[in-house]
C-alpha positions in Angstrom: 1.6 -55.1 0.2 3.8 -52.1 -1.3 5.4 -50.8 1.6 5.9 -47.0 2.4 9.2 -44.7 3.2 10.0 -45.1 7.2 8.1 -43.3 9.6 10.5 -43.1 12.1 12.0 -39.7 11.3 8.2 -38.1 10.8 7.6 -39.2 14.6 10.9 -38.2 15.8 10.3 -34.7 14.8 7.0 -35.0 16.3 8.3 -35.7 19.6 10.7 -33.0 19.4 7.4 -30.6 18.6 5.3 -32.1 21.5 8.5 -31.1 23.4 8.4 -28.0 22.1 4.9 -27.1 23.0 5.2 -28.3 26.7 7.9 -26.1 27.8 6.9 -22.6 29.4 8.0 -20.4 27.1 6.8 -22.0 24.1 4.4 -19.0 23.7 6.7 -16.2 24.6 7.0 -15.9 20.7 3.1 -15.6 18.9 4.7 -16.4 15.2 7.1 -19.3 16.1 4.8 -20.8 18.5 1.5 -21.1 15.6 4.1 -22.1 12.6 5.2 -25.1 15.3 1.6 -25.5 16.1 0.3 -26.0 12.4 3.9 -28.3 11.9 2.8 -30.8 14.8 -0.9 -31.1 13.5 0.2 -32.0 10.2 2.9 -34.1 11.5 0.3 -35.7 14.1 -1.9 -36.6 11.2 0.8 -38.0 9.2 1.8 -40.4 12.4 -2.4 -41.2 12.9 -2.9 -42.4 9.2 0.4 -44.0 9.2 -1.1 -46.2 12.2 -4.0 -46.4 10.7 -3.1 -47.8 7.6 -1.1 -50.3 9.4 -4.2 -51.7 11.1 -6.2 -51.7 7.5 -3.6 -53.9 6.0 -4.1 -56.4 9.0 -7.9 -56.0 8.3 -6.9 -56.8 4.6 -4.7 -59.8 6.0 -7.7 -61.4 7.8 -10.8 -61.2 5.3 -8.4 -62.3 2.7 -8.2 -65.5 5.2 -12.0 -65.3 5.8 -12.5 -65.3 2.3 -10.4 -68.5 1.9 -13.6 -70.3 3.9 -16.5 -71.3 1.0 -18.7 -70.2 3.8 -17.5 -66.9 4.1 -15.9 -66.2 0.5 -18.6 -63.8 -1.3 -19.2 -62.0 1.9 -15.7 -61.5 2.6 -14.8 -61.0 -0.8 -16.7 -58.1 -1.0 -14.7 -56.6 2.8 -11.8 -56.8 1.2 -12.9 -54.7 -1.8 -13.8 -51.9 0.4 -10.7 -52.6 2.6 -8.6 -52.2 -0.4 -10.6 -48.9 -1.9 -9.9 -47.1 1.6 -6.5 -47.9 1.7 -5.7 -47.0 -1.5 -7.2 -43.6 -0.6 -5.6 -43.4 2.9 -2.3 -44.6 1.3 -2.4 -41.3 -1.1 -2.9 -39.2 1.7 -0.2 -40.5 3.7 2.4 -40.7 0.7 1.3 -36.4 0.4 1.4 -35.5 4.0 5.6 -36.6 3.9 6.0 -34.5 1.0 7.9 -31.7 2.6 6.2 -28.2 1.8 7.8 -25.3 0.1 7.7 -22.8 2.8 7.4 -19.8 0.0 4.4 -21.5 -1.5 2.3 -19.1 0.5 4.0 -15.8 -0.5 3.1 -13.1 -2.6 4.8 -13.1 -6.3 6.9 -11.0 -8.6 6.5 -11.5 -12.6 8.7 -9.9 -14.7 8.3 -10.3 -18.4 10.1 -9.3 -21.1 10.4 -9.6 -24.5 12.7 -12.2 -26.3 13.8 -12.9 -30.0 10.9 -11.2 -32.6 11.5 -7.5 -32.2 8.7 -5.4 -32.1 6.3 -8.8 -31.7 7.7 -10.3 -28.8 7.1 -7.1 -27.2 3.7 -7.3 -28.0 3.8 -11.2 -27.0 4.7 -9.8 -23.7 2.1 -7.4 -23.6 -0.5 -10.3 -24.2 1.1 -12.4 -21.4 1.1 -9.6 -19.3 -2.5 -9.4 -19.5 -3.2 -13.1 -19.4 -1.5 -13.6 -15.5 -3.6 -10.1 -14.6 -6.6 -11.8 -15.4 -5.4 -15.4 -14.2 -5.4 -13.1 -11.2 -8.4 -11.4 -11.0 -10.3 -14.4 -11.4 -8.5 -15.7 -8.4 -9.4 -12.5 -6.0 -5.6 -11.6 -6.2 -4.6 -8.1 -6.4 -1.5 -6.9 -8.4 1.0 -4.1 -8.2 2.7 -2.8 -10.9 6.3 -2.6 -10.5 7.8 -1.4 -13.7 7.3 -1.3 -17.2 9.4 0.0 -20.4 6.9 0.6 -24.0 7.5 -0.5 -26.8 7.0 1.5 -30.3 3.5 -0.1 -30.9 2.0 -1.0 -27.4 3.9 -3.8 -26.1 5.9 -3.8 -23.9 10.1 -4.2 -23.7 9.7 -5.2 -20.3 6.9 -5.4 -17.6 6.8 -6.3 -13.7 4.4 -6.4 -10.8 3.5 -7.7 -7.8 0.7 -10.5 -7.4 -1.2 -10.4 -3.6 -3.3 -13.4 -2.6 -3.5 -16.8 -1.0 -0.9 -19.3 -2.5 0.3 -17.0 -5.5 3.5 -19.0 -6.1 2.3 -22.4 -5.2 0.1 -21.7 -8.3 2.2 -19.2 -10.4 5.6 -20.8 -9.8 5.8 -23.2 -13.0 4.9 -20.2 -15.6 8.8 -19.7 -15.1 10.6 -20.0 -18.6 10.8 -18.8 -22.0 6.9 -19.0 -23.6 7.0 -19.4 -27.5 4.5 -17.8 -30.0 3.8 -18.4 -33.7 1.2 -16.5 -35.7 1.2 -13.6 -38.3 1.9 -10.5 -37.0 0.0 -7.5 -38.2 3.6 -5.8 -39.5 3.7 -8.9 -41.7 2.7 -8.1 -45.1 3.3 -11.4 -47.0 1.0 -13.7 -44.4 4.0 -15.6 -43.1 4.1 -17.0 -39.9 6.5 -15.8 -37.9 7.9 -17.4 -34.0 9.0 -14.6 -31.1 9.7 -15.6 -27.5 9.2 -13.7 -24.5 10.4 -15.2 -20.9 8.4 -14.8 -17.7 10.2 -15.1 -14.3 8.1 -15.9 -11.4 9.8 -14.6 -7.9 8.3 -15.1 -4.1 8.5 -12.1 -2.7 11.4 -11.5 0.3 9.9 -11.4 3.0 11.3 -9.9 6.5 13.9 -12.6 7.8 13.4 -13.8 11.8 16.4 -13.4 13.7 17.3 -15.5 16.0 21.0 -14.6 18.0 22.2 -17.9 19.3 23.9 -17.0 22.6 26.9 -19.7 22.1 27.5 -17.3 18.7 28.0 -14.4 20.5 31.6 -13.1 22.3 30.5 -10.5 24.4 33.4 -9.0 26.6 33.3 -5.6 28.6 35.6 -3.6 29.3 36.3 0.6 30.8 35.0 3.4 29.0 37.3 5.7 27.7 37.2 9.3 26.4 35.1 12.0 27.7 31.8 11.1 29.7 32.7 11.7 33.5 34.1 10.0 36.1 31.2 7.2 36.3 32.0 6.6 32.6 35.6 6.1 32.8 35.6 4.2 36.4 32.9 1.4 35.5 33.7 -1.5 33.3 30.5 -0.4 31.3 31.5 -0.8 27.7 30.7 -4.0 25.8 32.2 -5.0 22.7 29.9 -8.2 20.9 31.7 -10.4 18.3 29.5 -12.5 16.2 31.4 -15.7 15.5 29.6 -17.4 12.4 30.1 -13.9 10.5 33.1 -12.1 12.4 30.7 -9.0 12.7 32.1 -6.7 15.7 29.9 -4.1 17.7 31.0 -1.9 20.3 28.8 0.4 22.6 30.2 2.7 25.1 27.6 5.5 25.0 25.4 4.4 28.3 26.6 4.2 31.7 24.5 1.2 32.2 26.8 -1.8 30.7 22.9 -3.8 30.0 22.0 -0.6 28.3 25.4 -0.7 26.5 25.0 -4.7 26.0 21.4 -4.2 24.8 21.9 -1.1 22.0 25.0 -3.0 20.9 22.6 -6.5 20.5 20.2 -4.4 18.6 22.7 -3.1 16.6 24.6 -6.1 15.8 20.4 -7.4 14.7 19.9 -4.9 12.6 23.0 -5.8 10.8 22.6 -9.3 10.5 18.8 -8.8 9.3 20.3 -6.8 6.3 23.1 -9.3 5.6 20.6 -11.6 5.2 17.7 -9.9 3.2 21.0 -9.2 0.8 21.6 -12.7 0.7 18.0 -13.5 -0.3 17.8 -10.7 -2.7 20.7 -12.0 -4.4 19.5 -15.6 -4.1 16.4 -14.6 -6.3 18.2 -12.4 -8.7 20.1 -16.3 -9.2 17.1 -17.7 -9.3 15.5 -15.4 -12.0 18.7 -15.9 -14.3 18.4 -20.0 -13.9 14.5 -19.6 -14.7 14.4 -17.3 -18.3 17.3 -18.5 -20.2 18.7 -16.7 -22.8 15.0 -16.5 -24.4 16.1 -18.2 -28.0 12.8 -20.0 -29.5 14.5 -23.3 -28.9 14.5 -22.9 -25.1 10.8 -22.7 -25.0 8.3 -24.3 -22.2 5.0 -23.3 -24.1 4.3 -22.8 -27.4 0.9 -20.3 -28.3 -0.2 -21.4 -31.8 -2.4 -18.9 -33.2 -3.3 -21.0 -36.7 -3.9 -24.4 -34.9 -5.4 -22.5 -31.9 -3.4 -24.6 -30.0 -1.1 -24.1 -26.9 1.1 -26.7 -25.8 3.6 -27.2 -22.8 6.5 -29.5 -23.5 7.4 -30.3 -20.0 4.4 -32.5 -19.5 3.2 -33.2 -22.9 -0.3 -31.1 -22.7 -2.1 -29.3 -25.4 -4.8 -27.5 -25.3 -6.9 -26.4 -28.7 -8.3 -23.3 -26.6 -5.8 -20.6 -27.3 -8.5 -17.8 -26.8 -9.9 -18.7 -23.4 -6.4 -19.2 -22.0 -5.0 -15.7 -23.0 -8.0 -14.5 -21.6 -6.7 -16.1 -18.4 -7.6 -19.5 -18.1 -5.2 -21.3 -16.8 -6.1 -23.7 -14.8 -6.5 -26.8 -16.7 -2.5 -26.2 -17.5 -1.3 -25.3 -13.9 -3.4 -28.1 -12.4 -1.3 -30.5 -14.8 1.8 -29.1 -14.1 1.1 -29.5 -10.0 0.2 -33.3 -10.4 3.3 -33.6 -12.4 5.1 -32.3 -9.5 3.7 -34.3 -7.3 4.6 -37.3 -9.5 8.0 -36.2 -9.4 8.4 -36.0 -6.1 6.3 -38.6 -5.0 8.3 -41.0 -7.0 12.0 -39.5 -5.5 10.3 -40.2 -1.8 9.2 -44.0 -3.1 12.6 -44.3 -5.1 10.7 -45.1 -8.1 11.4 -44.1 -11.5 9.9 -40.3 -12.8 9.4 -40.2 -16.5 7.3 -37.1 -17.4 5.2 -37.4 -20.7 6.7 -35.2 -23.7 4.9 -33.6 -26.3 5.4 -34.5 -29.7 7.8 -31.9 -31.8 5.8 -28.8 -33.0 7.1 -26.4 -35.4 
């Protein structure tokens, strides 16, 4: 039997999630407590087919035996075939549940597009890709906002953003990121010769509002008297607190109240107001990194998906694909090529979790 990656950490996190759940103030927090909910029914499931394909491959084990028995053979024979059909399937699930998720899967996206090498035709390339995601979208119920845009002398556009709304938007958006290839005529070609322009397309989850959790053995909180004017109270009463934040050296001190938990509370919220921007910075410049690492420089060699216009052909190198519908997919249907970049994915990372070897199919060279 081919053997599967150790269980052992899935069902030690699931005991620390059972824990979790059983202490008292497990519910204090609405958000937390549902994301650890939905964690420990996945990781539950995971831990119930694990155990259940355990006991199939002893069911295996024993008609195999039965079938060894002239008696028994055709009968058993045919047990075993089911036995193996179910595992296979059960196997696959498994194998997929301890895949860990991409938590930004779920979010709403940012696309920006903008034109590459061709001039005045990438722009218009851009303008035609532009369109193709807003329909890919409205097909899917999704609903966009337009960001920004900058026109180019004949319609297209230099550059183009907006927001897409909806129910797994980057799960399904998030390969599209790279520098997409066209070659066709263009109508300011007078000659009839085919020309090649690029435009790159960056595909960004959107930054979302950053939990903040103050770890208490992070915090130095010391008090100390109140000085300056404020009355006697203020300048008798050890009521000032000073909080240092440790990880980040961040230093807040409140003296305003008389109440030293009223100064230690404002001077908490501020110091969490402060860390909740440090971090959305951190984030925005984390996918200002990511946008650079994902469009390239835009030069035609550099491409992920080539638009054919003569062939009526698109192809995408990274898995070898190519469709001879070039029409239907600028007009948004894309989901014959997502679908095939998502199972190579899963490929990939299916075979990193099994330690087996990933080779992804190439497409043959196109000019």
């Amino acid at each position: 039997m081919d053997t599967l990656p150790d269980i052992a950490p899935f069902a030690r996190r699931l005991d620390e999630l059972n824990a979790q759940m059983a202490a008292p103030s497990f519910y204090a927090n609405p958000r937390r407590a549902a994301e650890v909910t939905r964690e420990q029914q996945k990781l539950a499931q995971l831990v119930a087919d694990h155990r259940a394909l355990g006991r199939l491959d002893e069911e295996i084990a024993g008609a195999r035996a039965l079938a060894r028995d002239p008696a028994f053979a055709e009968l058993a024979a045919q047990e075993v075939a089911g036995l193996e059909q179910r595992r296979v399937a059960l196997r696959a699930a498994v194998l997929a549940a301890m895949i860990p998720p991409e938590p930004t899967d779920s979010r709403d996206t940012v696309m920006e597009i903008r034109a590459g090498t061709g001039g005045e035709e990438a722009a218009l390339f851009a303008a035609e890709l532009a369109r193709m995601y807003q329909k890919f979208a409205d097909a899917h119920g999704w609903t966009i906002e337009p960001l920004g845009s900058s026109a180019s002398e004949r319609g297209g556009f230099k550059e183009v953003s907006f927001l897409i709304s909806g129910r797994d938007v980057y799960r399904q958006l998030k390969f599209e990121s790279g520098v997409h290839r066209v070659q066709r005529v263009p109508v300011t070609e007078a000659s009839g010769r085919i020309h090649t322009s690029t435009a790159t397309v960056a595909v960004l989850p959107e930054a979302e509002e950053v939990d903040l959790h103050l770890d208490p053995q992070d915090l130095e909180i010391t008090v100390q008297r109140a000085s300056g004017p404020g009355g006697q109270g203020v300048n008798t009463t050890d009521s000032a607190v000073r909080v240092i934040h440790r990880p980040t050296g961040m230093i807040v001190f409140c003296a305003d109240g008389r109440s030293q938990q009223k100064n230690k509370a404002s001077a908490l919220a501020v110091l969490r107001a402060r860390l909740l921007k440090l971090k959305q910075d951190e984030e925005r410049a984390k996918y200002a990194a990511q946008r650079r690492s994902q469009i390239g420089t835009g030069d035609r060699s550099e491409r992920i998906r080539t638009y054919n216009f003569p062939q009526n052909r698109v192809t995408d190198h990274r898995i070898g694909l190519t469709l001879h519908s070039l029409p239907q997919v600028l007009e948004g249907d894309l989901d014959a090529i997502i679908a095939a970049l998502q199972q190579a994915d899963f490929e990939e990372k299916l075979a990193a979790l099994t330690g087996q070897p990933f080779a992804p199919p190439r497409a043959a060279a196109e000019d």
